[in-house]
N, C-alpha and C positions, 0 to 999 in steps of 0.2 A: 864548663866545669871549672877554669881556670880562673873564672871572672868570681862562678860561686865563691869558693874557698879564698879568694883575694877578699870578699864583704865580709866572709868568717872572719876572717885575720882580724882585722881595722879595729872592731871593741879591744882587743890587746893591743892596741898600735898606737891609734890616735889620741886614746887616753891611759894613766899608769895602768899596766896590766893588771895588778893586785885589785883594780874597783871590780874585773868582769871577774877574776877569779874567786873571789868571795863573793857572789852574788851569784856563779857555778856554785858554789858549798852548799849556799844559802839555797838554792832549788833543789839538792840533792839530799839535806838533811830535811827539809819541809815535805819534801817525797817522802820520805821514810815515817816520819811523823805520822802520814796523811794512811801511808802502809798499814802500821802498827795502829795507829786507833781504826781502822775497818771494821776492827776484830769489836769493836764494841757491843754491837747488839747478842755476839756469841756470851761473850764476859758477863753479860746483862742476864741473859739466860740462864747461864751457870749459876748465879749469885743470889737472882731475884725470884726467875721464875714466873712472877706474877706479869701477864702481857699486858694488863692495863700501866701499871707501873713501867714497865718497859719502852711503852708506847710512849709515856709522858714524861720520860728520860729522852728519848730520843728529840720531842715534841721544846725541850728547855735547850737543846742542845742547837736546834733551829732558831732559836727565840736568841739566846748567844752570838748565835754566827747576824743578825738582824741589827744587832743592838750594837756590836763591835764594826761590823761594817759600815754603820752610819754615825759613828763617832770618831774612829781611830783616822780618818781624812782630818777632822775637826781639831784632835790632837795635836795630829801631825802640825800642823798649823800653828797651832799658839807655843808648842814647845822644842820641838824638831824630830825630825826624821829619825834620826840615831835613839835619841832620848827614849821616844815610843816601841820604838824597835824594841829596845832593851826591856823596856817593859812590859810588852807584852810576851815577848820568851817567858820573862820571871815569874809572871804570870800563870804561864804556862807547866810553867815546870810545878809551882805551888799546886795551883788548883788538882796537876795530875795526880800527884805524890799524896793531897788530901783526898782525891778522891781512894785511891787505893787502900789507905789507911783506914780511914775511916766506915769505909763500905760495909766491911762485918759487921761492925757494932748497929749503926745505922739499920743495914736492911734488919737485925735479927730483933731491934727496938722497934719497926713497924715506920720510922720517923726519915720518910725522903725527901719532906721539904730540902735538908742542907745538901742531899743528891741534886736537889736537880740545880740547887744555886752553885754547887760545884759546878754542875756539867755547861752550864751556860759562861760560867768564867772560863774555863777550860779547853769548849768548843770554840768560844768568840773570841778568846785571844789569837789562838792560833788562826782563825781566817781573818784575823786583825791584822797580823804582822804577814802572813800571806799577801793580802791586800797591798800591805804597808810597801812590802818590796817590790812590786808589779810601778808602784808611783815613784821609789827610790831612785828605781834600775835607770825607768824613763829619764829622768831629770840629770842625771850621771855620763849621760852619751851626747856628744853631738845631732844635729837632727837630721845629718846623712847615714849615722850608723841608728837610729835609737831603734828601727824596730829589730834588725839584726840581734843587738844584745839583748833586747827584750825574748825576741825568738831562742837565744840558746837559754836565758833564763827558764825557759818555759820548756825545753827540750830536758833540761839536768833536773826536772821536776819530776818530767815523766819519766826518769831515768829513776829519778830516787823512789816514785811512788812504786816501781817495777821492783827495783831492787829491797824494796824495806819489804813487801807483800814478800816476795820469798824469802828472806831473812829473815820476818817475824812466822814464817811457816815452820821453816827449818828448827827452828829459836825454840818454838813450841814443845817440840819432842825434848826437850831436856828444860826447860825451864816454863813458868806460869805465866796466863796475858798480863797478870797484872805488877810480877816480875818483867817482863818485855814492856810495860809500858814506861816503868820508871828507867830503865836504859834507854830507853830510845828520848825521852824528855831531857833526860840528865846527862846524853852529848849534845843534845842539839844546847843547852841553854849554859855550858860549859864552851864548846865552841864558838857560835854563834856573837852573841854580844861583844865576845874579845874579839871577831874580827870585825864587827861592824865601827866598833868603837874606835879599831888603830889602823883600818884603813880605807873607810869611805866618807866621803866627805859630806859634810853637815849641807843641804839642798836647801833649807827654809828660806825664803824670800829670793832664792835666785829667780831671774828670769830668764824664762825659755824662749829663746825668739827661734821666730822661723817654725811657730807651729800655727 
């Protein structure tokens, strides 16, 4: 036990504590995210109704997470880790905010083309910058601790996906999902990028030896 919680320590140790502890936030507000949009296919019911439509919101949302996850490596790459980062919160935050606004008019005009190009920026950002941090965290550690801080990254995830599922429960009895989604986009893209920006260090071109 004494040896476990000595390998916990080491990601605060060996390198500035502030890189594991923003990337702790960073799992716990990407939980929460992950919490609050769940509720999607319920909001989609409420709103649309119609389960072919529903089906091919969900279907663009897939197509998103596809298109972001084979690109946002490719990003990351030519621009940097931080830069992408930031952009695909912004991203995220835009596409959620239009999706909510816009939704009335949209579904009561019959017109879900700009739904589903919403839903695929919106869904793909976010498993964009998900992705993005899983490659960040690794490259940030030593390669005696990298799976350790990878593992608490991934523990404050399932902390936040626990914690946002009851909080956007609770949420619910006094306010709308689509009230709950713009809170939950608009800390995570208010906090997030100011921590990525002032205190984790720019990875691109380093090299990782010893893997």
């Amino acid at each position: 036990l004494k040896k476990a919680l000595a390998m916990v320590k080491q990601p605060f140790i060996l390198v500035p504590r502030s890189i594991m502890l923003v990337f702790l936030i960073i799992g716990v507000v990407s939980g929460m995210l992950m919490g609050a949009f769940s509720t999607l296919e319920a909001y989609l019911t409420k709103m649309i109704g119609d389960t072919r439509i529903i089906n091919n919101t969900l279907t663009a949302a897939a197509i998103g997470t596809l298109i972001f996850f084979g690109t946002t490596g490719l990003l990351a790459d030519k621009w940097g880790r931080k830069q992408v980062f930031c952009y695909c919160f912004g991203l995220k935050f835009i596409a959620s905010l239009l999706f909510i606004l816009l939704m009335p008019s949209l579904t009561a005009a019959k017109n879900y083309i700009p739904i589903y190009i919403i839903t695929i920026i919106a869904y793909g950002s976010y498993w964009g910058l998900l992705f993005l941090s899983k490659i960040h965290c690794l490259e940030c550690f030593p390669t005696e601790i990298r799976g350790t801080s990878a593992g608490l990254r991934s523990l404050s995830f399932a902390f936040g996906l626990t914690s946002g599922s009851l909080l956007c429960s609770a949420l619910s009895t006094v306010m709308s999902l689509d009230e709950i989604y713009v809170l939950f986009s608009g800390i995570a893209v208010l906090i997030i990028p100011f921590l990525v920006i002032k205190f984790l260090p720019e990875t691109k071109g380093i090299k990782i030896t010893g893997v």
